[in-house]
PAMARMI-936673 format. One record per residue: x, y, z of N, C-alpha, C, O in turn. Coordinates in Angstrom, 1 decimal. Example, Ala and Ser with C-alpha at 12.3 -4.5 7.8 and 13.67 -1.06 7.14 Angstrom:
PAMARMI-936673
pt n.xx 13.2, n.yy -5.7, n.zz 7.8, ca.xx 12.3, ca.yy -4.5, ca.zz 7.8, c.xx 13.2, c.yy -3.3, c.zz 7.8, o.xx 14.2, o.yy -3.3, o.zz 8.5
pt n.xx 12.8, n.yy -2.2, n.zz 7.1, ca.xx 13.7, ca.yy -1.1, ca.zz 7.1, c.xx 12.9, c.yy 0.0, c.zz 7.9, o.xx 13.4, o.yy 1.1, o.zz 8.0
//
This chain:
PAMARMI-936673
pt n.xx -14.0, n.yy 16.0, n.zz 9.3, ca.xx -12.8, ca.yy 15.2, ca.zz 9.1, c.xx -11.6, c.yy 15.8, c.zz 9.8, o.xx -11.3, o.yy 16.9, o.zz 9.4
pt n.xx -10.9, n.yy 15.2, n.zz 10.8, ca.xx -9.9, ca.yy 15.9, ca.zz 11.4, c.xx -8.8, c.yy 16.0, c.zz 10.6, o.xx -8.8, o.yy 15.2, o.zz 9.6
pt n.xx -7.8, n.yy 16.9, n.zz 10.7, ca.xx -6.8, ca.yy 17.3, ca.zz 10.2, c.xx -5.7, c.yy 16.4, c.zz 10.1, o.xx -5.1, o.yy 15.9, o.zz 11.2
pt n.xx -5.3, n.yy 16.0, n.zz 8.9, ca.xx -4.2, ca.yy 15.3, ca.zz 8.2, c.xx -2.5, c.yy 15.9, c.zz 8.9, o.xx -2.0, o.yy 17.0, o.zz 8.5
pt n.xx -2.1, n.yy 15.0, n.zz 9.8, ca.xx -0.5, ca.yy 16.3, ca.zz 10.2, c.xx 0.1, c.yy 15.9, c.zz 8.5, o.xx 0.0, o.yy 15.1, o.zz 7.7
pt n.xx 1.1, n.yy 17.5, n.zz 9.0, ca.xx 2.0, ca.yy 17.7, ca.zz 8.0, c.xx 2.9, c.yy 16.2, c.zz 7.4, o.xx 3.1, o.yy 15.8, o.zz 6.3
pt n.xx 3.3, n.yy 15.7, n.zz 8.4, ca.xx 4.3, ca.yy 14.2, ca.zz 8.1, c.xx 3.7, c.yy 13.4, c.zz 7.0, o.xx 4.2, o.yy 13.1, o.zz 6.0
pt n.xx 2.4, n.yy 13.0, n.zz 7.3, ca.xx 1.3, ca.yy 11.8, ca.zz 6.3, c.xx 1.1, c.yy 12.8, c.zz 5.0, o.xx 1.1, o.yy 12.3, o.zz 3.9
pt n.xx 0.9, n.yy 14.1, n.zz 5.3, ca.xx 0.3, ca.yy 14.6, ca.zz 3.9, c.xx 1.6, c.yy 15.0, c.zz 3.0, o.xx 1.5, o.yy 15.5, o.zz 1.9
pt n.xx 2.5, n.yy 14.9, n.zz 3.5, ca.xx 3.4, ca.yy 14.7, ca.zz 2.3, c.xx 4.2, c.yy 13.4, c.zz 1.9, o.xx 5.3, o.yy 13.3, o.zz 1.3
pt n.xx 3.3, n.yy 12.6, n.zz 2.3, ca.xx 3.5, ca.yy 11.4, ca.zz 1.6, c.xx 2.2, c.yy 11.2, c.zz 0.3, o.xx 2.4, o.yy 10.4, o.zz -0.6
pt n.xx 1.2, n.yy 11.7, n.zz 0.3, ca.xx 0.7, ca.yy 12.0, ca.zz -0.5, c.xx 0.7, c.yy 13.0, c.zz -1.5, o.xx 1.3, o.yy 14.1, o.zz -1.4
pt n.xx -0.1, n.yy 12.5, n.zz -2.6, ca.xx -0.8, ca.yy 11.0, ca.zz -3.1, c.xx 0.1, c.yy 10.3, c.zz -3.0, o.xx 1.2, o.yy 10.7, o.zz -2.6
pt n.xx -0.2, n.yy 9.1, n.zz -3.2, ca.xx 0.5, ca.yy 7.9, ca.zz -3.2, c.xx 0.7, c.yy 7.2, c.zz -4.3, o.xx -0.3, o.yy 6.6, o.zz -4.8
pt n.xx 2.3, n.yy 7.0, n.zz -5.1, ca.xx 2.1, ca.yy 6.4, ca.zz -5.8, c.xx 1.0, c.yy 4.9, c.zz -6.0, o.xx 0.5, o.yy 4.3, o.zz -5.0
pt n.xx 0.8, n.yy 4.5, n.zz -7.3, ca.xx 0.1, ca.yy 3.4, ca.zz -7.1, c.xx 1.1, c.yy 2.0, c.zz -6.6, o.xx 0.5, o.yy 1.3, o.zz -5.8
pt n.xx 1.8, n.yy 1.7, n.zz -6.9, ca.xx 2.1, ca.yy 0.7, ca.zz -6.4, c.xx 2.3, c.yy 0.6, c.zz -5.0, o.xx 1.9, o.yy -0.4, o.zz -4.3
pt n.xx 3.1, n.yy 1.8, n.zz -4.3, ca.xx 2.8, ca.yy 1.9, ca.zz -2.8, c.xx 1.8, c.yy 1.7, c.zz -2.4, o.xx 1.6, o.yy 0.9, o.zz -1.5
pt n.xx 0.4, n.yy 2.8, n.zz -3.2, ca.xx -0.5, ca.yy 2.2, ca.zz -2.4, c.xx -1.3, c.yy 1.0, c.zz -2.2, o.xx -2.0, o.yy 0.7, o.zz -1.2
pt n.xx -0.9, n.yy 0.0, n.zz -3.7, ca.xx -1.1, ca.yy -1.5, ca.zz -3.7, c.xx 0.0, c.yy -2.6, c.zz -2.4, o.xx -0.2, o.yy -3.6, o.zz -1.7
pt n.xx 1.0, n.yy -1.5, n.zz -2.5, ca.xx 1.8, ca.yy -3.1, ca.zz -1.4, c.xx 1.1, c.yy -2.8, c.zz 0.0, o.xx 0.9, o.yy -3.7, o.zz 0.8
pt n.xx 0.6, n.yy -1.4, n.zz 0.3, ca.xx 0.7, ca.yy -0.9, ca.zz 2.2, c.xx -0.8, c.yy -1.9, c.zz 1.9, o.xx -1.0, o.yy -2.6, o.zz 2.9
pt n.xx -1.8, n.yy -1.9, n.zz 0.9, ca.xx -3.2, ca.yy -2.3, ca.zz 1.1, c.xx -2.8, c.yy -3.7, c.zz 1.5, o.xx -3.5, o.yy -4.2, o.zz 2.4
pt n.xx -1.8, n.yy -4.6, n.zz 1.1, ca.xx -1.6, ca.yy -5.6, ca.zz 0.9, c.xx -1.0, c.yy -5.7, c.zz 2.3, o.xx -1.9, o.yy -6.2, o.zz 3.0
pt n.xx -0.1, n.yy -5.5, n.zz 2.7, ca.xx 1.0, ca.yy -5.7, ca.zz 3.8, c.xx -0.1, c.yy -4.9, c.zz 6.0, o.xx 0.2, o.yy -5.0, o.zz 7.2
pt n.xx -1.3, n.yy -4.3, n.zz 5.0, ca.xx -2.5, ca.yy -3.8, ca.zz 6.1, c.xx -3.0, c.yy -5.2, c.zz 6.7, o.xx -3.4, o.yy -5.2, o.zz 7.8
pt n.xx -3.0, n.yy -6.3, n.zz 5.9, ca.xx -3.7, ca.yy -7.5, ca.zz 6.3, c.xx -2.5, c.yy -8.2, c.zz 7.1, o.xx -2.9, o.yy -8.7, o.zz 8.2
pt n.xx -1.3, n.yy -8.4, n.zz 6.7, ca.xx -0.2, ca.yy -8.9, ca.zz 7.7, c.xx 1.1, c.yy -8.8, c.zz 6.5, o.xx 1.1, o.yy -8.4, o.zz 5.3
pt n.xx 2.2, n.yy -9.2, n.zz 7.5, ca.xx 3.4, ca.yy -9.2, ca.zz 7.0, c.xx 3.6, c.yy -10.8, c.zz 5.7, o.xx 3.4, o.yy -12.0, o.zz 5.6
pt n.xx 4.1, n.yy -10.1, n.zz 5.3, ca.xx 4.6, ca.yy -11.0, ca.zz 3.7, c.xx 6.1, c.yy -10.8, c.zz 3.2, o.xx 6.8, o.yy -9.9, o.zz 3.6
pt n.xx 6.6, n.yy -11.7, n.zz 2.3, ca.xx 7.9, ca.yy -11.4, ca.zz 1.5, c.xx 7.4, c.yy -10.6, c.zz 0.5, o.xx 6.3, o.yy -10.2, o.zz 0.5
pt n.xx 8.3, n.yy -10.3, n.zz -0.4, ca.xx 8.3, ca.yy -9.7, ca.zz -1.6, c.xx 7.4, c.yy -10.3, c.zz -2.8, o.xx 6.5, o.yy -9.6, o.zz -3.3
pt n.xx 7.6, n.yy -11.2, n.zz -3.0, ca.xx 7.3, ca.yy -12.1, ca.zz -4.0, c.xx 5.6, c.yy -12.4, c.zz -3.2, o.xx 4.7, o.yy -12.1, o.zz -4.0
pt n.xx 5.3, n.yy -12.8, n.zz -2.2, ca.xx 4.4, ca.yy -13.0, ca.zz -2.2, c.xx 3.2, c.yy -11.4, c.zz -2.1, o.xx 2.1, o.yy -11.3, o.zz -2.6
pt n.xx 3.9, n.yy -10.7, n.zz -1.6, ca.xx 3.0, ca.yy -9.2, ca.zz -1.7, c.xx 3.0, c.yy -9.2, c.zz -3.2, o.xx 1.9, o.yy -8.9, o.zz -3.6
pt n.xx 3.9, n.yy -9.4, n.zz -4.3, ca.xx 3.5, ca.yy -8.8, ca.zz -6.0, c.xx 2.0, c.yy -9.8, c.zz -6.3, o.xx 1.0, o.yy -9.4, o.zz -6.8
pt n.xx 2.2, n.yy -11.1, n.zz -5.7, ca.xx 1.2, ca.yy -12.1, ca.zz -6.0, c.xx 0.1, c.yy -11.7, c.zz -5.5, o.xx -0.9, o.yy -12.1, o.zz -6.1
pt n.xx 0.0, n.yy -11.0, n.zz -4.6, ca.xx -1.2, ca.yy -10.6, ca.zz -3.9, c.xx -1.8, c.yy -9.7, c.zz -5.1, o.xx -2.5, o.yy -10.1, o.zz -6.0
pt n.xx -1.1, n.yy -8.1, n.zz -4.7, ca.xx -1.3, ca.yy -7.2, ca.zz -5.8, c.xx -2.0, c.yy -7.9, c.zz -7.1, o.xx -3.1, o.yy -7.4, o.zz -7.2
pt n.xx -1.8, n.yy -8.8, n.zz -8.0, ca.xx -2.3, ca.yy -9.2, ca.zz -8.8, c.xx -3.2, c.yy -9.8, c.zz -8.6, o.xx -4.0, o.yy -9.8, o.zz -9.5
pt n.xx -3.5, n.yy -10.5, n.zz -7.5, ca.xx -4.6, ca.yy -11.4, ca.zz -7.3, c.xx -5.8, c.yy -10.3, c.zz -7.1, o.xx -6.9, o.yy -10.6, o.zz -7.4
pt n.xx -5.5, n.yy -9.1, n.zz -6.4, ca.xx -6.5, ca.yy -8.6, ca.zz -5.9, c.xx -6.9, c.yy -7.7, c.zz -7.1, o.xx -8.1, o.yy -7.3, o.zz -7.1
pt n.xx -6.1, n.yy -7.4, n.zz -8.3, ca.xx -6.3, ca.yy -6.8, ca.zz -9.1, c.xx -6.4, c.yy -7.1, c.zz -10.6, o.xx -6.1, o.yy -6.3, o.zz -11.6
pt n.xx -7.0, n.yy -8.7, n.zz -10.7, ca.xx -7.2, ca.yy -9.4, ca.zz -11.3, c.xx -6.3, c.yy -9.3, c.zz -12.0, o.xx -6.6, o.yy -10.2, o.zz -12.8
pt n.xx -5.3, n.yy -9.0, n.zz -12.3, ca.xx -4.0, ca.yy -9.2, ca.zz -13.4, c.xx -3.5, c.yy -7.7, c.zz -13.7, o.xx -2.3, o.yy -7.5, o.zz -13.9
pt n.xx -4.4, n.yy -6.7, n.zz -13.6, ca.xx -4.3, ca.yy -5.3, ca.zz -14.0, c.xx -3.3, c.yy -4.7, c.zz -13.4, o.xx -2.6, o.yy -4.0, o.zz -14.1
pt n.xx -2.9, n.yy -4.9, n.zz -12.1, ca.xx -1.7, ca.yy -3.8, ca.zz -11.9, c.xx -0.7, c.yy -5.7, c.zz -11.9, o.xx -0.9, o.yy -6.9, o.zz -11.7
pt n.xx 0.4, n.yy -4.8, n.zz -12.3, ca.xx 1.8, ca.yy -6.4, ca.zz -12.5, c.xx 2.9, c.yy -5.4, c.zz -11.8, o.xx 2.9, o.yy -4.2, o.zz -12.0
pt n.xx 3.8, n.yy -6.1, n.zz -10.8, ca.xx 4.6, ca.yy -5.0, ca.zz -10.5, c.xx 6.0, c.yy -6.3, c.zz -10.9, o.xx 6.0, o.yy -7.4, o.zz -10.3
pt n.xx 6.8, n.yy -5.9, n.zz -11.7, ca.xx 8.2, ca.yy -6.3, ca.zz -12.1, c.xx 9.1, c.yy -6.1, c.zz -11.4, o.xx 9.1, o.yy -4.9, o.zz -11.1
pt n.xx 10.1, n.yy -7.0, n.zz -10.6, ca.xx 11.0, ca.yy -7.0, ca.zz -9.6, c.xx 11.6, c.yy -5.5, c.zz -9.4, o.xx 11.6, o.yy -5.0, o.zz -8.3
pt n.xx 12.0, n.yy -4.9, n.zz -10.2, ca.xx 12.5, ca.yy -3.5, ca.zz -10.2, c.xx 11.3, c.yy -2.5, c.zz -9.5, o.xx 11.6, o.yy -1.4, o.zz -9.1
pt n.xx 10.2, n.yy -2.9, n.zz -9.5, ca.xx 9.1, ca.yy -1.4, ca.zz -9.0, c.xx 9.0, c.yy -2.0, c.zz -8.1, o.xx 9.5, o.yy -1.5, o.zz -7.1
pt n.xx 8.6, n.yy -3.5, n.zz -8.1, ca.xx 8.7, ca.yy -3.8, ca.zz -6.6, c.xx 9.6, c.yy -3.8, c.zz -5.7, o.xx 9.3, o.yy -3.0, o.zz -4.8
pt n.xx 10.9, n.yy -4.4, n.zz -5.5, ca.xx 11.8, ca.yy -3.7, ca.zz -4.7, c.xx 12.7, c.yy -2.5, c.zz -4.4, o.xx 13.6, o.yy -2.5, o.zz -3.5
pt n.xx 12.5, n.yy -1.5, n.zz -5.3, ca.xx 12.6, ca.yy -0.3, ca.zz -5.6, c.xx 11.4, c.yy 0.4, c.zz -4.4, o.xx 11.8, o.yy 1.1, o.zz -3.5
pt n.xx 10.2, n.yy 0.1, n.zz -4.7, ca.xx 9.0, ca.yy 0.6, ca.zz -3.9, c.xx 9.3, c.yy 0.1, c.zz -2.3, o.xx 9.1, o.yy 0.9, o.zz -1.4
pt n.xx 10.0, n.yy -1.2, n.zz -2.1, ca.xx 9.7, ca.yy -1.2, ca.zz -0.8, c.xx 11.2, c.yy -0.6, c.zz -0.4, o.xx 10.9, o.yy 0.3, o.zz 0.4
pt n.xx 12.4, n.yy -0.6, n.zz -0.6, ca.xx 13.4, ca.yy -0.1, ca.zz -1.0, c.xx 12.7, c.yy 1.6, c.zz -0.1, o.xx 12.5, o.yy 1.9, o.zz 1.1
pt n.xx 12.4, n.yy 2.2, n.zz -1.1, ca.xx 11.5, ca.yy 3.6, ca.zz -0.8, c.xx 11.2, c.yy 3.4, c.zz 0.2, o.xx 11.8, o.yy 4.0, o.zz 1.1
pt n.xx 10.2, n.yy 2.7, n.zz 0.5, ca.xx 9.1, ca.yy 2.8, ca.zz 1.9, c.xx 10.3, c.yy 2.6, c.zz 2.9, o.xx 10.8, o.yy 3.7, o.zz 3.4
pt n.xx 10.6, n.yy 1.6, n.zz 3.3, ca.xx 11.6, ca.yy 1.4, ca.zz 4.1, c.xx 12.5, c.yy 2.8, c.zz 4.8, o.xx 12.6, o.yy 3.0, o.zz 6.0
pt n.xx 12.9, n.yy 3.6, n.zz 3.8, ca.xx 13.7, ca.yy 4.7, ca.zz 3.8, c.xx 12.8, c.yy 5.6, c.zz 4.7, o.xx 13.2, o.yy 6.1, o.zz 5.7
pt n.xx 11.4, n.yy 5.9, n.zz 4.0, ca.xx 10.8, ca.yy 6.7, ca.zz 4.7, c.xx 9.8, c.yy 6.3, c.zz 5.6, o.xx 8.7, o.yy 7.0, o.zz 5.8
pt n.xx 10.1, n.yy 5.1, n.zz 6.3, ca.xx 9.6, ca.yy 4.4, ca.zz 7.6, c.xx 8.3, c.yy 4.1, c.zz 7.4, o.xx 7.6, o.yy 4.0, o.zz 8.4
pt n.xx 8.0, n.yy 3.8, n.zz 6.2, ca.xx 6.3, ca.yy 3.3, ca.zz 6.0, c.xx 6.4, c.yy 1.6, c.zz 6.3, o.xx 5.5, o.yy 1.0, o.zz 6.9
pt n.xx 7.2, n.yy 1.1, n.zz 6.0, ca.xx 7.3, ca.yy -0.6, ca.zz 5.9, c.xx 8.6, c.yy -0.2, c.zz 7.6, o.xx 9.1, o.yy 0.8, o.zz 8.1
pt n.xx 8.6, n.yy -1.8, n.zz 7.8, ca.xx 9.8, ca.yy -2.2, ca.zz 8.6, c.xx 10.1, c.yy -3.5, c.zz 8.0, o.xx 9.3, o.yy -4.0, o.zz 7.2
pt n.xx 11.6, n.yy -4.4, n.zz 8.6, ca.xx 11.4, ca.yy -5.5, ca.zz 8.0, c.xx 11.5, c.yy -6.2, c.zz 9.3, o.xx 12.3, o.yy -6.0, o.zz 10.3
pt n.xx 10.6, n.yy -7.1, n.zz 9.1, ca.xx 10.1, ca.yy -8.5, ca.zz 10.1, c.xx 11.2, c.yy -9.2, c.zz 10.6, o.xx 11.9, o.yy -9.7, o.zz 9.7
pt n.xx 11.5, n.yy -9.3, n.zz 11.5, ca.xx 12.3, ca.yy -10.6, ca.zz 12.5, c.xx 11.5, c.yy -11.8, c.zz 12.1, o.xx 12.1, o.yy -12.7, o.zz 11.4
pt n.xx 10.3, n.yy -12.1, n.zz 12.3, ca.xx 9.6, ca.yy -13.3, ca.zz 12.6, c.xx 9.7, c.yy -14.1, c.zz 11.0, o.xx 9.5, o.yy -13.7, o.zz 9.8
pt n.xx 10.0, n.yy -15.1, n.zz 11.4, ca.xx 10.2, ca.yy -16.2, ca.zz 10.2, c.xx 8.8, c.yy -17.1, c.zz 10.5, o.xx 8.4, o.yy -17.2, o.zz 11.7
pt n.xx 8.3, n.yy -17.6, n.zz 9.6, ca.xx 8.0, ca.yy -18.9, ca.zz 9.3, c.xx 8.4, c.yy -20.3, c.zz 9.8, o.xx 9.3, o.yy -20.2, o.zz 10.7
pt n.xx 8.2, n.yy -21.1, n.zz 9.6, ca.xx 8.8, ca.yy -22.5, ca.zz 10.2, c.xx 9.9, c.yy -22.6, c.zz 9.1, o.xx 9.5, o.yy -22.2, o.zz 8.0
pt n.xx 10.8, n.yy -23.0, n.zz 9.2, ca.xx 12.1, ca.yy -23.4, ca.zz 8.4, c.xx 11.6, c.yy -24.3, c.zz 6.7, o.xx 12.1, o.yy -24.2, o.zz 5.6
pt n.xx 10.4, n.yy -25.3, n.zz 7.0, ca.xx 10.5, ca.yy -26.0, ca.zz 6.1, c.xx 9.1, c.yy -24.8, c.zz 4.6, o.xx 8.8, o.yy -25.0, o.zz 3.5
pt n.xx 8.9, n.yy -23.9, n.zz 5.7, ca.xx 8.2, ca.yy -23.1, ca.zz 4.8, c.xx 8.6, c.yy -22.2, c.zz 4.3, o.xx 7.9, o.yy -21.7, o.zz 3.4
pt n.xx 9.5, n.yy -21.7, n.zz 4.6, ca.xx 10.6, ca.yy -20.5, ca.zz 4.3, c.xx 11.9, c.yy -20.7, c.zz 3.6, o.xx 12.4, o.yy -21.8, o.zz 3.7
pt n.xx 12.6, n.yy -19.6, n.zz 2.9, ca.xx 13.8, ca.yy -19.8, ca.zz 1.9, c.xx 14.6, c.yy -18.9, c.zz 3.1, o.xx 13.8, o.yy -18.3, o.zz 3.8
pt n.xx 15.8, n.yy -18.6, n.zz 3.2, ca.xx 16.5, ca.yy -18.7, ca.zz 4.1, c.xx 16.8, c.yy -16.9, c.zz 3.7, o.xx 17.0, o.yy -16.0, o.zz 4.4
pt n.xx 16.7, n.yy -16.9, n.zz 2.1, ca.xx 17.2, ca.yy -15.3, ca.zz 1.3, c.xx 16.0, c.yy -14.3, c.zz 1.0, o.xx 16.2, o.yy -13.3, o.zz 0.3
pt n.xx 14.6, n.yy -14.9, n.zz 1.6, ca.xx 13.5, ca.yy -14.0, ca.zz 2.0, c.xx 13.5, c.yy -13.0, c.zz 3.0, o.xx 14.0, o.yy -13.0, o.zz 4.1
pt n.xx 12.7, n.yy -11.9, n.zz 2.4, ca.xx 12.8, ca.yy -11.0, ca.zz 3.9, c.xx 11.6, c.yy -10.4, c.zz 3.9, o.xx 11.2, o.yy -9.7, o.zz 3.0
pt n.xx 10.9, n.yy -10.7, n.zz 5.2, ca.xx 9.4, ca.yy -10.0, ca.zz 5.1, c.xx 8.8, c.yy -9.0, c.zz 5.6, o.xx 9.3, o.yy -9.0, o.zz 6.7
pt n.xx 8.2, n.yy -8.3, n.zz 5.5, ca.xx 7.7, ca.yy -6.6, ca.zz 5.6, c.xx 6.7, c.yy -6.6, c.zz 6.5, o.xx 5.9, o.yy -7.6, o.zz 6.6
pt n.xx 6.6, n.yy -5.7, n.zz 7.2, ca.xx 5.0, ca.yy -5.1, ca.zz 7.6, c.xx 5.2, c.yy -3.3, c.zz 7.4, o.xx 6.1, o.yy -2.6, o.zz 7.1
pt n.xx 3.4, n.yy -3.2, n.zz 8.0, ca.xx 3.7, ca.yy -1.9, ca.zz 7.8, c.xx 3.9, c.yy -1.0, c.zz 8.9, o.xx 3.2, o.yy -1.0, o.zz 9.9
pt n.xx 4.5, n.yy -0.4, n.zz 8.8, ca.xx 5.0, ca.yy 0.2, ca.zz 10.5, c.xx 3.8, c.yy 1.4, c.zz 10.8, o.xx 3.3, o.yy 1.8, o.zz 9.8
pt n.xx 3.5, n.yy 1.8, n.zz 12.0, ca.xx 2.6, ca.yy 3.0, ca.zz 12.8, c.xx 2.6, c.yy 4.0, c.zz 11.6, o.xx 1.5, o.yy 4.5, o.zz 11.2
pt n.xx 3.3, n.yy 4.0, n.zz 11.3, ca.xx 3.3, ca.yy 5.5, ca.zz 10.3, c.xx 2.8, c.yy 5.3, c.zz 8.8, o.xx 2.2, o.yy 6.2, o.zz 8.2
pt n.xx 3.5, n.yy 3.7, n.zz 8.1, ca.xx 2.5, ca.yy 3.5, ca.zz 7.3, c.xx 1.4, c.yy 3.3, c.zz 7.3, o.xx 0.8, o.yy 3.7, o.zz 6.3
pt n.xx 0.8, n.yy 2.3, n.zz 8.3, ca.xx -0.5, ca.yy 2.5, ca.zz 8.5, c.xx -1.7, c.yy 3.9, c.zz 8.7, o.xx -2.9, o.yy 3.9, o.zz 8.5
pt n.xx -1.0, n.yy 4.8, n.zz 9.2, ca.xx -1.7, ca.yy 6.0, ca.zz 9.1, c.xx -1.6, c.yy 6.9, c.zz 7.5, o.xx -2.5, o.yy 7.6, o.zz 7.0
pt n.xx -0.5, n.yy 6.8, n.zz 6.9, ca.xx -0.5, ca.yy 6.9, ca.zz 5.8, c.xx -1.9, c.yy 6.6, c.zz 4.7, o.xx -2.8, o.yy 7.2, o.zz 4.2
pt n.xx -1.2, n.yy 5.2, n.zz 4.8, ca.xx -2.2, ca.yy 4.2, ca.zz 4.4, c.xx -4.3, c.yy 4.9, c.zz 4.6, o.xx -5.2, o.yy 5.3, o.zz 3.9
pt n.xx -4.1, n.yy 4.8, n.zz 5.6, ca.xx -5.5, ca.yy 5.5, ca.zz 6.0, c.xx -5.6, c.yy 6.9, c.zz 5.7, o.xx -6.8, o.yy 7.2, o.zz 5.5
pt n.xx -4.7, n.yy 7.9, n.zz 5.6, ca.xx -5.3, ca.yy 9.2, ca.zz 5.3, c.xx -5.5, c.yy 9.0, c.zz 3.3, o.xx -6.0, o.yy 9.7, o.zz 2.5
pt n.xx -4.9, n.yy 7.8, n.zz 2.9, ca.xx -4.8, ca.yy 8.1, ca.zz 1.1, c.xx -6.2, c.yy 7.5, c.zz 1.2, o.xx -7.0, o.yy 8.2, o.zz 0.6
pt n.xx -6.5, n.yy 6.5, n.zz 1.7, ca.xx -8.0, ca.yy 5.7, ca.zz 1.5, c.xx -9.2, c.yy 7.0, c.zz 2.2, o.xx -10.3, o.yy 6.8, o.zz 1.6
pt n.xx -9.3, n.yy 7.6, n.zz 2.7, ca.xx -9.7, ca.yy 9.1, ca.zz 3.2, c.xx -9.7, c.yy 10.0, c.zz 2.3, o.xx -10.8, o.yy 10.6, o.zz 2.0
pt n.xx -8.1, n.yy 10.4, n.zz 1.5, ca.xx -8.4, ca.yy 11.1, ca.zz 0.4, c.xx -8.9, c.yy 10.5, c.zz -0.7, o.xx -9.5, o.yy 11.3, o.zz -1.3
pt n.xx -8.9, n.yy 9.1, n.zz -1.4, ca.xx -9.3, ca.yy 8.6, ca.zz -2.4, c.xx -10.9, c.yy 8.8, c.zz -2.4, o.xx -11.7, o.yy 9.3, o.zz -3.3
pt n.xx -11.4, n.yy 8.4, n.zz -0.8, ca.xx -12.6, ca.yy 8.3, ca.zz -0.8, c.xx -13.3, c.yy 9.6, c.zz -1.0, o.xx -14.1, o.yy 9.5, o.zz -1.9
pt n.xx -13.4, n.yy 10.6, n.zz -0.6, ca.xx -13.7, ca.yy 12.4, ca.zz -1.1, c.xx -13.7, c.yy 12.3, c.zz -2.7, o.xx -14.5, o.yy 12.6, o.zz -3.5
pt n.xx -12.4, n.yy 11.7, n.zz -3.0, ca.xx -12.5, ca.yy 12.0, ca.zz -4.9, c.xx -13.3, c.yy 11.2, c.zz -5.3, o.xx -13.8, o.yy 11.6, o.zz -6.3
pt n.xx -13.8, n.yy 10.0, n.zz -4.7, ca.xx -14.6, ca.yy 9.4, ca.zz -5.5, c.xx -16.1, c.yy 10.1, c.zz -5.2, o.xx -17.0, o.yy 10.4, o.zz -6.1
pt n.xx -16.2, n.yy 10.2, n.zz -4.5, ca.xx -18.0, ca.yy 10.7, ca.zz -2.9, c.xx -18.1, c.yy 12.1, c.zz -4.1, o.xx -19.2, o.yy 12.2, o.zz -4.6
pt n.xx -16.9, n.yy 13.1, n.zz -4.5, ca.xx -17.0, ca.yy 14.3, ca.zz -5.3, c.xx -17.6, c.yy 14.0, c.zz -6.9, o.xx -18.6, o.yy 14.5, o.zz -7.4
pt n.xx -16.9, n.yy 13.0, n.zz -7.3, ca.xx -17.1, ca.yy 12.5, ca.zz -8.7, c.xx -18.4, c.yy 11.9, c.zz -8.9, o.xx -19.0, o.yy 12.0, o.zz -10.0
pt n.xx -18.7, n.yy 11.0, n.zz -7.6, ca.xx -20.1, ca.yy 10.4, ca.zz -7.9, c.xx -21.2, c.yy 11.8, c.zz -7.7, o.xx -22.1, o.yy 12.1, o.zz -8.6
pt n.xx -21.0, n.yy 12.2, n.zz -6.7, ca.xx -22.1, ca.yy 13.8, ca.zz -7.1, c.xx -22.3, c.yy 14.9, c.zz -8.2, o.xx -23.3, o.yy 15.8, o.zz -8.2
pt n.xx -21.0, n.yy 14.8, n.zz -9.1, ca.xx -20.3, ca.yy 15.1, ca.zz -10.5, c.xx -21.7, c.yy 14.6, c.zz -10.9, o.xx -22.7, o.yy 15.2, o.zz -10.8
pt n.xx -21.7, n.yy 13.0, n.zz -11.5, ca.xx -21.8, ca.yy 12.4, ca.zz -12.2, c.xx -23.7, c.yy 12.1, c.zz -11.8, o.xx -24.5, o.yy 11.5, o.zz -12.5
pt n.xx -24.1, n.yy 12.8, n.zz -10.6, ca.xx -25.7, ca.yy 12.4, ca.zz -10.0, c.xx -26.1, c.yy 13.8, c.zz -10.4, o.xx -27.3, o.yy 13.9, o.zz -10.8
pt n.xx -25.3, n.yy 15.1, n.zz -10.4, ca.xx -25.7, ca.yy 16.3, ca.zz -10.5, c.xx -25.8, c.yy 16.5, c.zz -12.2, o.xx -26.6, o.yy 17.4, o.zz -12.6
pt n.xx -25.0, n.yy 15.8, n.zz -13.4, ca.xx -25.1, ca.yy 16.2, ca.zz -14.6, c.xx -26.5, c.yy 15.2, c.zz -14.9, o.xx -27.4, o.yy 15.7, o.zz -15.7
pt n.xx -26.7, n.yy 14.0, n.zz -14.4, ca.xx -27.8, ca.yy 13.2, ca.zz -14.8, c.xx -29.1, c.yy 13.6, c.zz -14.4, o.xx -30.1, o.yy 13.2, o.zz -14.9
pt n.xx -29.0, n.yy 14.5, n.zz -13.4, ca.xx -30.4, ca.yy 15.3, ca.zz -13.5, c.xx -30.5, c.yy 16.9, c.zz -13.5, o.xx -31.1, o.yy 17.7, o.zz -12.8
pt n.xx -29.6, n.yy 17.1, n.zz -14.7, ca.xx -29.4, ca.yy 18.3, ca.zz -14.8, c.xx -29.8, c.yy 18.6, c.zz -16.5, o.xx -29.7, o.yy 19.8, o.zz -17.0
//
């Protein structure tokens, strides 16, 4: 596994909600309101993010250059004029990829946990 630079690994771990909006915002750019919608859709109802974590979180990202915010609008009759839509910038995307990297080791560890006590 190559080496994680210093910049990405101290964005880790990732809180959870960060790492629900960058998984969300990996597929394309969205507003606010529709990334919380997502989050829940993908997470059957289990994670709920309340205007305050959500704009608070992208708020954060923003600051530390993981998100950017979009120029590109929608067609006028599909869009509200006081929306503003995200993607994730170079750096969150590598982010993004070293936490799904580290998640994946914790899981790959735990499942051989869990294969090593059952035939032990």
């Amino acid at each position: 596994m190559p080496k994680t630079p210093a910049r990405i690994k101290a964005q880790l771990p990732l809180r959870p909600a960060v790492f629900h909006i960058l998984v969300v915002l990996a597929e394309g750019e969205r507003h606010g309101y529709a990334i919380k919608q997502e989050v829940e859709k993908r997470t059957d109802g289990v994670v709920k993010m309340g205007p305050g974590t959500l704009y608070e979180s992208i708020q954060r990202m923003l600051d530390k250059g993981l998100l950017e915010e979009s120029a590109h609008r929608p067609e006028p009759e599909k869009d509200q004029a006081q929306r503003r839509y995200y993607r994730l910038s170079k750096f969150g995307r590598a982010v993004l990829e070293a936490e799904v990297t580290r998640l994946g080791v914790l899981v790959e560890n735990a499942r051989e946990s869990l294969l090593g006590a059952r035939t032990a």
